[in-house]
C-alpha positions in Angstrom: -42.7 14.8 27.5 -40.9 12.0 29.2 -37.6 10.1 28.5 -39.9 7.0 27.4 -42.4 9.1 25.4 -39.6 9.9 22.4 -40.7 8.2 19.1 -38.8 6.2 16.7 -36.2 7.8 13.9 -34.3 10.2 16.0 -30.6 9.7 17.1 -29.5 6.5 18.9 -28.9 6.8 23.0 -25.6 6.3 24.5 -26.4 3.0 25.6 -27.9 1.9 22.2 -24.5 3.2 20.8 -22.2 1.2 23.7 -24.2 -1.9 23.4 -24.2 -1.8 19.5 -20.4 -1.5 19.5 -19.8 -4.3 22.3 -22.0 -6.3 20.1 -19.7 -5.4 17.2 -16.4 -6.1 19.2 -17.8 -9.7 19.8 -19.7 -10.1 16.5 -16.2 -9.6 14.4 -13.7 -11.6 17.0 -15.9 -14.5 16.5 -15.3 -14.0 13.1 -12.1 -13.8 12.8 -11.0 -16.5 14.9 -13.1 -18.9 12.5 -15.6 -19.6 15.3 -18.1 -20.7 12.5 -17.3 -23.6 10.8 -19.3 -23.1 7.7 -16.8 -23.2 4.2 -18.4 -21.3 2.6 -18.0 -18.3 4.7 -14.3 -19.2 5.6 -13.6 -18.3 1.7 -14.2 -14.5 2.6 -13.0 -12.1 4.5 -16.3 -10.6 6.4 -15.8 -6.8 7.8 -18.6 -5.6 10.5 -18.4 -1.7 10.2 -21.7 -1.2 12.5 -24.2 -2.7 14.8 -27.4 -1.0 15.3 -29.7 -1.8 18.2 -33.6 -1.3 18.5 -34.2 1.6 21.5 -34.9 -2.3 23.9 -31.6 -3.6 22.9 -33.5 -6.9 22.1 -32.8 -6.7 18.4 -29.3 -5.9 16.9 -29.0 -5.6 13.1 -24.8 -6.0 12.1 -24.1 -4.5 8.9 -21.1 -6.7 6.8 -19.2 -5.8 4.5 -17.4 -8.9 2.5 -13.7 -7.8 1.2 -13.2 -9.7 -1.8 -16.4 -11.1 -2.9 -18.3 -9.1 -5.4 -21.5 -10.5 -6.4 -21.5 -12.8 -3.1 -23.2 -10.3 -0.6 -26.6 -12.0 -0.9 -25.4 -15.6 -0.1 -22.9 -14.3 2.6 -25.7 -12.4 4.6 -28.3 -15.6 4.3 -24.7 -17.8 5.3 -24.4 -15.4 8.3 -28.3 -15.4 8.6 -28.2 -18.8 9.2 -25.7 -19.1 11.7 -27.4 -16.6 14.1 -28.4 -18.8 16.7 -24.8 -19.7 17.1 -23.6 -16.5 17.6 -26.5 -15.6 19.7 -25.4 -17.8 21.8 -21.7 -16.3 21.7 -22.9 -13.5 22.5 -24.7 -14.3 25.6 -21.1 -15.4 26.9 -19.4 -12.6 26.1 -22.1 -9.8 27.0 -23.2 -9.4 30.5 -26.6 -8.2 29.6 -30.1 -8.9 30.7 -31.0 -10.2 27.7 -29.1 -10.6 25.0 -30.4 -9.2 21.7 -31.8 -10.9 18.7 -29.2 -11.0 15.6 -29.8 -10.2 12.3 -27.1 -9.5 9.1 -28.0 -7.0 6.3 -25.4 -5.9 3.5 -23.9 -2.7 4.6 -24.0 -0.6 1.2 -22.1 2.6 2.5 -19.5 2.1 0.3 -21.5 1.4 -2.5 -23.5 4.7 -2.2 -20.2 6.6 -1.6 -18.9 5.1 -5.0 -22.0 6.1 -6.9 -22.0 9.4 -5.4 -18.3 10.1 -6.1 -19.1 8.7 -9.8 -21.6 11.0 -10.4 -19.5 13.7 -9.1 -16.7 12.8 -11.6 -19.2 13.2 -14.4 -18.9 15.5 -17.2 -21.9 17.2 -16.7 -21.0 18.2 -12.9 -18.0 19.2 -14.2 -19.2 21.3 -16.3 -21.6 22.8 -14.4 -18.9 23.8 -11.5 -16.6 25.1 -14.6 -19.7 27.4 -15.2 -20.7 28.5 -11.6 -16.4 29.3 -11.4 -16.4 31.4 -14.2 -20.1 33.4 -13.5 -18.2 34.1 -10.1 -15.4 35.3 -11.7 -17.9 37.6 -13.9 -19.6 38.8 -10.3 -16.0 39.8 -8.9 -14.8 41.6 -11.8 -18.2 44.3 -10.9 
C-alpha cells in the first residue's frame, strides 16, 4: 500500500492540518477587519473555529460560528456563501500556494451538540441512574 492509495475518512495529514489553519488565519483577519462590505454581516460577530481541507487542498470547508445571532446561522452561512469569490480571491494574496482552494461555509454546530449532550447529562433520569450504579458499588464493596 502506498501513501496515495489511503482512502477517504481517516485522519487529516499534516499538511491538510497546516493549510486548513493558514486558511483559517486569513479566513477570520479578513473578517475582522470588515474586509466585506455586506451590512448584513457587519451586524454579527462571525467566529471561524476550523477549516477543513479535502486530501488535494482544492476545497476548504470553514466552519462559523456567529456570537450573538441565534436563529441567524442559515442567512449568515448563504451571506458568507455568497461572498466566496471575494475571499477566494483574498486568499490567493495571502497564501503562497499552487492553487488556492475552493471556499465553502457550513454552520459549525460543536457547541450545539455539546449543549445537548451536557443537557441530557443534567437530566433526572441520568441522575438517577449514576445515584444507582454509586450505591450498587457501595453494595459490591461492603462484600
Amino acid at each position: 500500500m502506498g501513501r496515495g492509495s489511503r482512502k477517504g475518512g481517516g485522519m487529516p495529514s499534516q499538511r491538510q492540518l497546516r493549510v486548513g489553519e493558514l486558511v483559517r488565519k486569513s479566513l477570520s483577519e479578513c473578517l475582522t477587519r470588515g474586509e466585506i462590505i455586506d451590512p448584513f454581516l457587519e451586524q454579527f460577530v462571525i467566529s471561524i473555529p476550523e477549516v477543513r481541507m479535502s486530501p488535494d487542498l482544492t476545497l476548504a470547508t470553514a466552519f462559523v460560528m456567529p456570537l450573538g445571532a441565534p436563529g441567524e446561522e442559515k442567512a449568515i452561512v448563504d451571506a458568507l456563501n455568497g461572498h466566496k469569490k471575494y475571499l477566494r480571491g483574498r486568499l490567493g494574496r495571502d497564501l503562497t500556494l499552487k492553487h488556492t482552494p475552493d471556499l465553502r461555509f457550513r454552520y459549525d454546530e460543536t457547541f450545539d451538540e455539546a449543549s445537548r449532550i451536557d443537557a441530557l447529562l443534567d437530566s433526572p433520569l441520568v441522575q438517577r441512574d449514576l445515584h444507582h450504579d454509586d450505591a450498587s458499588e457501595d453494595d459490591t464493596d461492603d462484600k
